[in-house]
GUMAR-84204 format. One record per residue (C-alpha): residue number from 1; x, y, z. Coordinates in nm, 3 decimals. Layout:
<atoms>
<i->NUM; px->X; py->Y; pz->Z>
...
</atoms>
This chain:
<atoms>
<i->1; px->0.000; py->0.000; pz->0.000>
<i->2; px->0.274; py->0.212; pz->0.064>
<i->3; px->0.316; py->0.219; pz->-0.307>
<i->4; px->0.004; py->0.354; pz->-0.392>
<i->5; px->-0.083; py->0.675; pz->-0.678>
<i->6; px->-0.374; py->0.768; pz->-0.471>
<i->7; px->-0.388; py->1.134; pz->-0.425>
<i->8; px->-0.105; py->1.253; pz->-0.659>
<i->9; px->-0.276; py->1.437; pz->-0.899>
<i->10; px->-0.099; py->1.599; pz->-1.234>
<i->11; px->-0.259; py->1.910; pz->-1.308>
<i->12; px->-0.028; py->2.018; pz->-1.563>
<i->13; px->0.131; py->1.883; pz->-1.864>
<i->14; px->0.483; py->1.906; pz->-1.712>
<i->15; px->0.371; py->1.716; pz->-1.395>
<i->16; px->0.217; py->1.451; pz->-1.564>
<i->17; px->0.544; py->1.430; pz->-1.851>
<i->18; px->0.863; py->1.441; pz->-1.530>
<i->19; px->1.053; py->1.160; pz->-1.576>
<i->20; px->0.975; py->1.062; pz->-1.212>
<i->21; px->0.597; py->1.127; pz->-1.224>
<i->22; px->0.511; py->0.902; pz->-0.905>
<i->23; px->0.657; py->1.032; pz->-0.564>
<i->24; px->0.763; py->0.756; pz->-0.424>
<i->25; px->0.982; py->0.664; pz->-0.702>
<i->26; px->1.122; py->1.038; pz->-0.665>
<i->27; px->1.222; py->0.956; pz->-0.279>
<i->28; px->1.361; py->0.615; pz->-0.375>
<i->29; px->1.601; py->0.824; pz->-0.627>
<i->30; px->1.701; py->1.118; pz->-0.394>
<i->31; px->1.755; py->0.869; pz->-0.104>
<i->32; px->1.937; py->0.667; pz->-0.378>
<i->33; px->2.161; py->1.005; pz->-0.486>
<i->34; px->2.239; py->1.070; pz->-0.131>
<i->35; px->2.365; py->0.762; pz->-0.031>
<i->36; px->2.624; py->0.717; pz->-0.303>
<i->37; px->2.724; py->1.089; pz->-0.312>
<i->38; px->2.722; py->1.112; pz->0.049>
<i->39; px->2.786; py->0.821; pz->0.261>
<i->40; px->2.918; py->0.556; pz->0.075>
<i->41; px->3.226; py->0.755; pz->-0.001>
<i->42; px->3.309; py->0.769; pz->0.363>
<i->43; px->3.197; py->0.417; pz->0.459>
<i->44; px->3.330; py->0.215; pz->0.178>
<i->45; px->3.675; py->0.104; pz->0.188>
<i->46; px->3.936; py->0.155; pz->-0.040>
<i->47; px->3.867; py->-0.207; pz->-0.203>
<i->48; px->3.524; py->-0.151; pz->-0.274>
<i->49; px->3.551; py->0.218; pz->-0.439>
<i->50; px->3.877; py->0.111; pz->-0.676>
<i->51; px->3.744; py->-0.257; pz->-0.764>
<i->52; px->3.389; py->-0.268; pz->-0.728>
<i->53; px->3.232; py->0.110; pz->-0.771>
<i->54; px->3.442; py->0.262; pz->-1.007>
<i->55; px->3.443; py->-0.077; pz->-1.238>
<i->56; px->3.061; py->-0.063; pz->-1.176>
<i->57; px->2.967; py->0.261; pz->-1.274>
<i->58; px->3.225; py->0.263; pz->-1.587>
<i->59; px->3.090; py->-0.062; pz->-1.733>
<i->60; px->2.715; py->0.117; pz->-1.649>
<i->61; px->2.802; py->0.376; pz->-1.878>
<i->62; px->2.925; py->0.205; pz->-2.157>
<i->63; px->2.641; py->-0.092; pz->-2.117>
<i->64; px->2.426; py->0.268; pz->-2.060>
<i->65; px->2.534; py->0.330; pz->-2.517>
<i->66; px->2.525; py->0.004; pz->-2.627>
<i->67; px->2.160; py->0.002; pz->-2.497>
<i->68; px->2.047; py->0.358; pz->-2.670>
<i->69; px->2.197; py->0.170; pz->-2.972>
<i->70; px->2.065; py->-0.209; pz->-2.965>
<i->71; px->1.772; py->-0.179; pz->-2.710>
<i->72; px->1.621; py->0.168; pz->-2.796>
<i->73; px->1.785; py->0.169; pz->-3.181>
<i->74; px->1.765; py->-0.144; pz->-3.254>
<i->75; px->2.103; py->-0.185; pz->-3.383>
<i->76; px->2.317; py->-0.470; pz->-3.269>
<i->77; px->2.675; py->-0.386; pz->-3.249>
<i->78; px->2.954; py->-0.624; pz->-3.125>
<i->79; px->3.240; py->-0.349; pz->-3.134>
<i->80; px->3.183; py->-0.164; pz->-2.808>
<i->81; px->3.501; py->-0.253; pz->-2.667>
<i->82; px->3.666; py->-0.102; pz->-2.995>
<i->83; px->3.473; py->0.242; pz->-2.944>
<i->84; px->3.600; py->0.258; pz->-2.569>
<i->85; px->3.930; py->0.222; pz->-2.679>
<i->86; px->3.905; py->0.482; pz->-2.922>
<i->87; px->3.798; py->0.701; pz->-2.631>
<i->88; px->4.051; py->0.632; pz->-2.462>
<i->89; px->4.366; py->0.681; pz->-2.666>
<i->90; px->4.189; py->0.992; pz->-2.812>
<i->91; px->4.172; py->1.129; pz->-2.521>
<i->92; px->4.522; py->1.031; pz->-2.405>
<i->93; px->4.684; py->1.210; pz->-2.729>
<i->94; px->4.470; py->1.540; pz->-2.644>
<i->95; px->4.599; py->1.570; pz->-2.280>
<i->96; px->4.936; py->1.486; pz->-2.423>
<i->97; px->4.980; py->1.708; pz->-2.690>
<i->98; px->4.757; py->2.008; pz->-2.612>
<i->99; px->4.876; py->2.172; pz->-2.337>
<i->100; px->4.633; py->2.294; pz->-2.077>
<i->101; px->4.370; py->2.111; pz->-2.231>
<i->102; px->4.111; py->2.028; pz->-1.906>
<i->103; px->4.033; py->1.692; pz->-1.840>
<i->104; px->3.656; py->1.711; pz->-1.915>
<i->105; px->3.719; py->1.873; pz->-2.272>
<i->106; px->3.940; py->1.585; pz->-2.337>
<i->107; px->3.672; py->1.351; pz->-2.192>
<i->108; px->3.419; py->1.478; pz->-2.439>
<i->109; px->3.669; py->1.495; pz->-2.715>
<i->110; px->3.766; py->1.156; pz->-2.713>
<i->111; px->3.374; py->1.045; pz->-2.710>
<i->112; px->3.340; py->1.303; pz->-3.013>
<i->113; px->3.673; py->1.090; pz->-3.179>
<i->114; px->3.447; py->0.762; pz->-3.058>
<i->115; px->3.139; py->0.881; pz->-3.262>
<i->116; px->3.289; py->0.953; pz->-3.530>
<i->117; px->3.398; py->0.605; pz->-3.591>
<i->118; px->3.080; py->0.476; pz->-3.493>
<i->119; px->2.931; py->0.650; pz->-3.788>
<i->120; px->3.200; py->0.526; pz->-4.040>
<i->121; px->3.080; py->0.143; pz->-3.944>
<i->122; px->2.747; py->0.238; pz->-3.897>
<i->123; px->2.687; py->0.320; pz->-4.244>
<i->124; px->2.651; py->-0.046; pz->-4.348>
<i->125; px->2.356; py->-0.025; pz->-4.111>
<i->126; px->2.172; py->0.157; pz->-4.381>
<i->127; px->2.153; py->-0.125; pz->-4.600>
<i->128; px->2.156; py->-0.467; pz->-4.398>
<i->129; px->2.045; py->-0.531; pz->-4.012>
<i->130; px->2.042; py->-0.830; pz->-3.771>
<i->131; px->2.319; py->-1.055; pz->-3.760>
<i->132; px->2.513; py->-0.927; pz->-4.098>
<i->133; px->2.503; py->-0.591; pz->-3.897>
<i->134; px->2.619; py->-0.716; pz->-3.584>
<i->135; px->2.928; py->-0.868; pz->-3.785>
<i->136; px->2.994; py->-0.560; pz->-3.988>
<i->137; px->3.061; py->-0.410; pz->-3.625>
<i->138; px->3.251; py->-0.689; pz->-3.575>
<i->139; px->3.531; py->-0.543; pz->-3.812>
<i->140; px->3.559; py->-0.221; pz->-3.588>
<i->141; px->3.686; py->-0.431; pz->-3.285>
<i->142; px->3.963; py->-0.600; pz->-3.535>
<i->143; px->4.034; py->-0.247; pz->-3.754>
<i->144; px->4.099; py->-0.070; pz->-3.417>
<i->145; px->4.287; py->-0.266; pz->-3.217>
<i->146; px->4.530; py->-0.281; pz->-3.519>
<i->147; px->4.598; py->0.068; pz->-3.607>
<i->148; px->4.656; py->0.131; pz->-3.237>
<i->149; px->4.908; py->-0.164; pz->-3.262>
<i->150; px->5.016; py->-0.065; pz->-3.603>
<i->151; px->5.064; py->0.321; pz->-3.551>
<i->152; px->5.261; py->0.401; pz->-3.243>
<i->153; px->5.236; py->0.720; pz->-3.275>
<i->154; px->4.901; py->0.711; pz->-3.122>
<i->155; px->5.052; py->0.559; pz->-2.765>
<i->156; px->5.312; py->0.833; pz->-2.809>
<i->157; px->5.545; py->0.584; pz->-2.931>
<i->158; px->5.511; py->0.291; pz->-2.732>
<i->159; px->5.628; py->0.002; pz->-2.869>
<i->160; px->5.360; py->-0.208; pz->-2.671>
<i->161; px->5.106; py->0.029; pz->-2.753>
<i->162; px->5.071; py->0.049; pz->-2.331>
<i->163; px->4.943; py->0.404; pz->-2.257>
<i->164; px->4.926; py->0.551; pz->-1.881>
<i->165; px->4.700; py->0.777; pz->-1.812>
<i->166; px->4.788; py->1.160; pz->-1.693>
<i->167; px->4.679; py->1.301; pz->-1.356>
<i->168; px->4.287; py->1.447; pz->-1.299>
<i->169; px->4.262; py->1.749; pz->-1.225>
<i->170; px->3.929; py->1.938; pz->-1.254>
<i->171; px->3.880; py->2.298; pz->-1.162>
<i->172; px->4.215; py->2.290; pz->-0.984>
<i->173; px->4.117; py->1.991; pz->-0.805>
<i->174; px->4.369; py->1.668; pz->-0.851>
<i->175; px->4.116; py->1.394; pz->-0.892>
<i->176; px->4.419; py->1.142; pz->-0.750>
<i->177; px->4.284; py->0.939; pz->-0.447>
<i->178; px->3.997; py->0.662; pz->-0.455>
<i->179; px->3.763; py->0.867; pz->-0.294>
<i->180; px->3.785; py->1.141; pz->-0.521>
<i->181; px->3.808; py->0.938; pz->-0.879>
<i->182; px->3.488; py->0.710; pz->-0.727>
<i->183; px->3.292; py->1.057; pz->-0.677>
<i->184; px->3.406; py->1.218; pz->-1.031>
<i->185; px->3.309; py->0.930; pz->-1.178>
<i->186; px->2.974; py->0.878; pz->-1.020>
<i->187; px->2.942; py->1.245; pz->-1.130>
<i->188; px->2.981; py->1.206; pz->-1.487>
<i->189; px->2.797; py->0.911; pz->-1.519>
<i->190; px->2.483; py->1.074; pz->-1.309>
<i->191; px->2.475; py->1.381; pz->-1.561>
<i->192; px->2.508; py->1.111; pz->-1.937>
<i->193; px->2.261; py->0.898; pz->-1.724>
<i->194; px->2.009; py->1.188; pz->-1.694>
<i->195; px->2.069; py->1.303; pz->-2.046>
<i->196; px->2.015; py->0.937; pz->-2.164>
<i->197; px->1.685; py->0.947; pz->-2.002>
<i->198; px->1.582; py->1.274; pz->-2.137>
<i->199; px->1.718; py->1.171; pz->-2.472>
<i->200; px->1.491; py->0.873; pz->-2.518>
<i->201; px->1.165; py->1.023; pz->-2.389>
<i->202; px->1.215; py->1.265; pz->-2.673>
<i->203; px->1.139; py->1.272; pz->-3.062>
<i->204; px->1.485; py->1.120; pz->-3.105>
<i->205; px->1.447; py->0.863; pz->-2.876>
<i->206; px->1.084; py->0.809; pz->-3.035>
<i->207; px->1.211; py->0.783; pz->-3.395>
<i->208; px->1.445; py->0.522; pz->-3.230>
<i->209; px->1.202; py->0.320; pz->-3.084>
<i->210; px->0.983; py->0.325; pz->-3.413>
<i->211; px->1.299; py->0.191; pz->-3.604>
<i->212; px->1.358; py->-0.054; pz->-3.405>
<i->213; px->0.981; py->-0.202; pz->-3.438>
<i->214; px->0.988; py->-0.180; pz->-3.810>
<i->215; px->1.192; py->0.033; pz->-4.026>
<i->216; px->0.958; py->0.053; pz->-4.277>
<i->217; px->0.690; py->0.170; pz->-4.170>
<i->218; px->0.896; py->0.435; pz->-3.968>
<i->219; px->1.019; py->0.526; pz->-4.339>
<i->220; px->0.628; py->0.562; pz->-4.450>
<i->221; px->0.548; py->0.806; pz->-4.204>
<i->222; px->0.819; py->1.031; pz->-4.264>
<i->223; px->1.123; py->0.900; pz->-4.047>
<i->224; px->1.472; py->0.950; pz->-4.205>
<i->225; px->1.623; py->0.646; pz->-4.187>
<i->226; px->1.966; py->0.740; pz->-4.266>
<i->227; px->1.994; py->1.003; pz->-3.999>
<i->228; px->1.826; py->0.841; pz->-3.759>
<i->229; px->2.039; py->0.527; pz->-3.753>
<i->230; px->2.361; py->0.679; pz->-3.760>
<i->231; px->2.263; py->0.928; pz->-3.475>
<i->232; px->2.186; py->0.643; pz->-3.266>
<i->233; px->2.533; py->0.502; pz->-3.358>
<i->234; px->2.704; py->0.802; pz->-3.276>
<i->235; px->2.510; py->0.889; pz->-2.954>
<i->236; px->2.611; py->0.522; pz->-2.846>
<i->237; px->2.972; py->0.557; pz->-2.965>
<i->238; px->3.015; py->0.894; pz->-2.768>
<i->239; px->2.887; py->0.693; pz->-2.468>
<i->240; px->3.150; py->0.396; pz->-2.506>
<i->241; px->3.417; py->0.643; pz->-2.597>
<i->242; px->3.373; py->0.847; pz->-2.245>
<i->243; px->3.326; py->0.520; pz->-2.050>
<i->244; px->3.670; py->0.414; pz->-2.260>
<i->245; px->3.825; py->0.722; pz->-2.098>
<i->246; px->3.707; py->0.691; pz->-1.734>
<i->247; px->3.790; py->0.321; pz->-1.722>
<i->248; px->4.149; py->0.424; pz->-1.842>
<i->249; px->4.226; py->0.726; pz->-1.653>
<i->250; px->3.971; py->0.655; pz->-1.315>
<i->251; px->4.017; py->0.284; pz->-1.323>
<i->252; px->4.297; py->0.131; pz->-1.462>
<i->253; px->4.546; py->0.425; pz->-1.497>
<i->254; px->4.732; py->0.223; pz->-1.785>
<i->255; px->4.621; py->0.031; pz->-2.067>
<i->256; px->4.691; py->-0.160; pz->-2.375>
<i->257; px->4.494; py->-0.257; pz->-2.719>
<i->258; px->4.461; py->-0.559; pz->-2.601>
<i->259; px->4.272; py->-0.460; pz->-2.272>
<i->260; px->3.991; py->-0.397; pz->-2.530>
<i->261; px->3.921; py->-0.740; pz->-2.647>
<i->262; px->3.650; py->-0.880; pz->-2.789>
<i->263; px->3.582; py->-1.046; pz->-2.483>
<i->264; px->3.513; py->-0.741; pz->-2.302>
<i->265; px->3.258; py->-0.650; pz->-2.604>
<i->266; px->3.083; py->-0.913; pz->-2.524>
<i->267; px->3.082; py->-0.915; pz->-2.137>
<i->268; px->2.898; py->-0.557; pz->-2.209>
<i->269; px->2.627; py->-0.712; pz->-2.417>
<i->270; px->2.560; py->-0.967; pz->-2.186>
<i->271; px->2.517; py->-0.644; pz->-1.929>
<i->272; px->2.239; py->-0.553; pz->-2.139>
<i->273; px->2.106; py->-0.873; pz->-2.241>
<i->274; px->2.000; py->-1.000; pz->-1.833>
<i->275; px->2.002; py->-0.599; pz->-1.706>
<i->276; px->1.717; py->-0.553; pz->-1.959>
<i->277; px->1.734; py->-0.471; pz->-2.325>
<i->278; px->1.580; py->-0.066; pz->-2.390>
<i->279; px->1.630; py->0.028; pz->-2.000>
<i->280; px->1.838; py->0.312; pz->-1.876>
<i->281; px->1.790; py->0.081; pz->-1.508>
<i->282; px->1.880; py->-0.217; pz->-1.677>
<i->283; px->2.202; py->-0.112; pz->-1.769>
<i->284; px->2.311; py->-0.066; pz->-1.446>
<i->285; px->2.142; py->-0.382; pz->-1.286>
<i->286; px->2.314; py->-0.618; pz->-1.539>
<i->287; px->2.661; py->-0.437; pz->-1.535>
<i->288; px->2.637; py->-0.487; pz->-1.144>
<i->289; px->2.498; py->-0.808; pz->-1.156>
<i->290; px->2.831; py->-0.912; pz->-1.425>
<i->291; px->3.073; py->-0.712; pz->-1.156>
<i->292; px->2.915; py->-0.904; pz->-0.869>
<i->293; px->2.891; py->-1.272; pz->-0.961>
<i->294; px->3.207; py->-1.359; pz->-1.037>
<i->295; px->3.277; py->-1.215; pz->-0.666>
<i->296; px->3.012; py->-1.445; pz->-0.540>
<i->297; px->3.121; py->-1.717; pz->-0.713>
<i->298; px->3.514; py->-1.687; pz->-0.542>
<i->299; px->3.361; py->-1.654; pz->-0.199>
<i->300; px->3.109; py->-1.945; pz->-0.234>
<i->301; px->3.236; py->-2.222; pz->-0.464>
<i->302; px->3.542; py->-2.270; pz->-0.259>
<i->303; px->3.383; py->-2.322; pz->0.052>
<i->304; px->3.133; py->-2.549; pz->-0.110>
<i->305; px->3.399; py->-2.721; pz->-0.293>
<i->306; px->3.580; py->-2.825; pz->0.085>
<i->307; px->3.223; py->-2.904; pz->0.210>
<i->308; px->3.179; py->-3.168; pz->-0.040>
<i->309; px->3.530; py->-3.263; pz->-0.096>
<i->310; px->3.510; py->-3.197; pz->-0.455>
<i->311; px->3.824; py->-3.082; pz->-0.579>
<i->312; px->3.808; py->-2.754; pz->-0.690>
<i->313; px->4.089; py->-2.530; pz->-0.841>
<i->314; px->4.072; py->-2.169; pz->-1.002>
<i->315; px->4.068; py->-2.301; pz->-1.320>
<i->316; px->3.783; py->-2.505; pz->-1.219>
<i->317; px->3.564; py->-2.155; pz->-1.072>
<i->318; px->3.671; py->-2.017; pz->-1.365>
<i->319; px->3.535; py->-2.246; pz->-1.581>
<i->320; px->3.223; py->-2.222; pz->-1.369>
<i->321; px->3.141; py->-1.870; pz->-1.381>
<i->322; px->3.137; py->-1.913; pz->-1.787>
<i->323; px->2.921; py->-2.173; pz->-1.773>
<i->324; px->2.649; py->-1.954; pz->-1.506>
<i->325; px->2.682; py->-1.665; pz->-1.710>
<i->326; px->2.556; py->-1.882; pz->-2.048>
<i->327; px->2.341; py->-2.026; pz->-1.862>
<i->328; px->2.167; py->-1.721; pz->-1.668>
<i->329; px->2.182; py->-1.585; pz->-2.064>
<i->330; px->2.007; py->-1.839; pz->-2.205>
<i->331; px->1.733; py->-1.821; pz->-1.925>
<i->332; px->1.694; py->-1.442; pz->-1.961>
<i->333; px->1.645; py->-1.493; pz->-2.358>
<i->334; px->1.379; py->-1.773; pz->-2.282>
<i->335; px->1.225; py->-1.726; pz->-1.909>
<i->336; px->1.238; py->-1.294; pz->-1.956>
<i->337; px->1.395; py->-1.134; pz->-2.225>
<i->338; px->1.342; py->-0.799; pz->-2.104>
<i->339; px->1.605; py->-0.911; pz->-1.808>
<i->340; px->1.569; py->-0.799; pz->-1.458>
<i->341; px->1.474; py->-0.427; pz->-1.555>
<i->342; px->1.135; py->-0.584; pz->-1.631>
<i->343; px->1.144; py->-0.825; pz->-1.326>
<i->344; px->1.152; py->-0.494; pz->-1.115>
<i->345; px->0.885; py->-0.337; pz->-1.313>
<i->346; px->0.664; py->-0.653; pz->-1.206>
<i->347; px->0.761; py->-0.563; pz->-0.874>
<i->348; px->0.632; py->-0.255; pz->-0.885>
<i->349; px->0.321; py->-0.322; pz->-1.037>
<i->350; px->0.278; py->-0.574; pz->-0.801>
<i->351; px->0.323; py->-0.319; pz->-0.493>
<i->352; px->0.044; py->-0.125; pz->-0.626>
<i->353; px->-0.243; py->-0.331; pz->-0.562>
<i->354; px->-0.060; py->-0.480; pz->-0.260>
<i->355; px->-0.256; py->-0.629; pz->-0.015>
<i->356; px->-0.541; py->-0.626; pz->-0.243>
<i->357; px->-0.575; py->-0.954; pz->-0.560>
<i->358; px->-0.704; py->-0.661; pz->-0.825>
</atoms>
C-alpha cells in the first residue's frame, strides 16, 4: 500500500510528462543520490571504491550506449570494446599534446573521436540489419585494435602500444585518491545517465524506438532512416568512448589494445542482455549483476567445494562462472527477455495493488 498513486494528482502537462511522475519513485532516487554521493564515499573502503564502484559505474556507462543503440535503436553492435578504446587513446593524445587542455574537454573529445567512428561502421547499417550488422561491427573491434598496434604514434610511441594515463585534475582539483576518482566518476555518469533518459523520452528517442519495431513503416510516415540510424550510432559511440576514458584514466590508470578485447565487447552485451534490453535501469542492474557474480562465485564455490570434498581449483571456478553466465543468458532470452529491468517493473506493479488480488 505504501506504493500507492492515490492522491497525486498531475494538473499540468509538465507534472504529468517528469521523468519521475510518481513520488515515491522520486524519494527512492534522492535517497538513492544521497547515499552514493554522500555516505558511501566515507563508509566504503578503499577495495570496494577502486574494484567494485568505479568498475561498476564505468561498465554502467558504456552498457548505458550500447543500450540507446541495440535496445532503444535497434542496432546490434559487437564493437563496443573497440569504441571505448578509441575514447581512450583519443583522449590520451589530447591531454598529451595540447597543453592545458582540461580533463573534461578531453573527456568529451575523445567520445566526439568515438562517434565519429561509430558512424563510419554504422553506415553499413543503412543497407543490412540483424546478424550481418552485428558482424559488420565486428570489423571495428579487429580495424581498431590494429591501427593502435600498427601506428605508435598514437601511444606516443610505445612500442607495446601500453598508454598511462595523466593526472585528474578538474577545476584545480587533482582527482588522484579513490575517494575522489569514485565521486568524479559517479558524477559524470549521473549527468550522461540523466541526459540518456531525457534523450529517449524525446522525438529522437521516439524515432528510435519506431525503427527498431519496423523500419519501414517508420520510413512511411516520414522518419529519415539514414539520420536516424547513424545518430543512434554516434550517440552510443560517444557513450563507449567516455566510458573508454574513465575506465582508463579513473580505473585502470594504464592500458593496452589488447585490454579492449572482444571479450570485453561481449561481457557488455551480456550487461544488457540479463540488465534488460531498452532500459536506462537495466544497464546498471546487469553491469552490477556481471561485476558481482564472479565475486560471489570466489567466496562461495570454494567453501562449497571443501564441504563436499570436490576438488576444486581456479581453473575449475573459472570455468564455472562461464558456464552460469551462459546459462543465466540463455534463461533471460527464454524465461524474460526484457532481463531484470522488467522483473523490477513486475515488482512494482505488483506493490500497487498490494494487499489487495485486483
Amino acid at each position: 500500500m505504501f506504493y500507492r498513486e492515490a492522491g497525486q494528482f498531475k494538473t499540468s502537462y509538465v507534472a504529468d510528462s517528469q521523468i519521475f511522475p510518481i513520488r515515491q519513485d522520486r524519494i527512492a532516487v534522492c535517497s538513492l543520490l544521497v547515499v552514493a554521493f554522500g555516505i558511501l564515499p566515507w563508509i566504503a573502503s578503499e577495495y570496494w571504491l577502486t574494484a567494485i564502484l568505479v568498475p561498476f559505474l564505468v561498465f554502467s556507462l558504456a552498457a548505458l550506449g550500447l543500450n540507446l543503440l541495440t535496445g532503444y535503436a535497434g542496432q546490434l553492435s559487437l564493437g563496443t570494446a573497440a569504441f571505448m578504446a578509441v575514447g581512450a587513446y583519443a583522449s590520451y593524445n589530447f591531454q598529451l599534446r595540447i597543453e592545458g587542455m582540461p580533463i573534461l574537454a578531453s573527456f568529451a573529445l575523445g567520445g566526439v573521436c568515438a562517434a565519429m567512428v561509430g558512424i563510419a561502421f554504422g553506415l553499413p547499417s543503412l543497407r543490412i540489419k540483424g546478424f550481418y550488422l552485428a558482424v559488420a561491427t565486428l570489423a571495428a573491434q579487429f580495424f581498431v585494435l590494429w591501427v593502435l598496434t600498427k601506428f605508435p604514434w598514437l601511444s606516443n610511441n610505445s612500442s607495446s602500444g601500453v598508454i598511462t594515463a595523466q593526472k585528474i585534475s578538474v577545476f584545480g582539483v587533482d582527482v588522484d585518491t579513490p575517494v575522489r576518482k569514485y565521486l568524479f566518476v559517479l558524477g559524470v555518469v549521473t549527468l550522461m545517465a540523466l541526459i540518456a533518459k531525457n534523450l529517449v523520452r524525446s522525438h529522437i528517442g521516439r524515432a528510435w524506438m519506431a525503427v527498431r519495431d519496423m523500419d519501414v513503416a517508420a520510413e512511411v510516415i516520414g522518419i529519415p532512416l539514414m539520420r536516424v540510424k547513424l545518430l543512434a550510432f554516434a550517440v552510443s559511440s560517444f557513450y563507449c568512448g567516455v566510458a573508454g576514458a574513465l575506465y582508463a584514466y579513473c580505473y585502470l590508470g594504464s592500458v593496452e589494445p589488447d585490454g579492449f578485447s572482444l571479450d570485453l565487447s561481449f561481457r557488455i552485451l551480456f550487461m544488457i542482455i540479463i540488465g534488460g534490453v531498452g532500459s536506462i535501469l537495466g544497464s546498471f542492474l546487469g553491469a552490477a549483476f556481471i561485476l558481482l557474480l564472479p565475486i560471489f562465485l570466489d567466496s562461495t564455490l570454494p567453501t562449497i567445494a571443501t564441504f563436499l570434498h570436490l576438488p576444486f581449483t581456479n581453473a575449475t571456478v573459472s570455468h564455472i562462472q562461464l558456464m552460469v553466465f551462459g546459462g543465466l543468458i540463455i534463461f533471460f532470452l527464454i524465461a524474460e527477455p526484457h532481463g531484470l529491468a522488467r522483473l523490477w517493473q513486475i515488482a512494482k506493479e505488483k506493490l500497487r495493488i498490494w494487499p489487495f488480488p485486483h
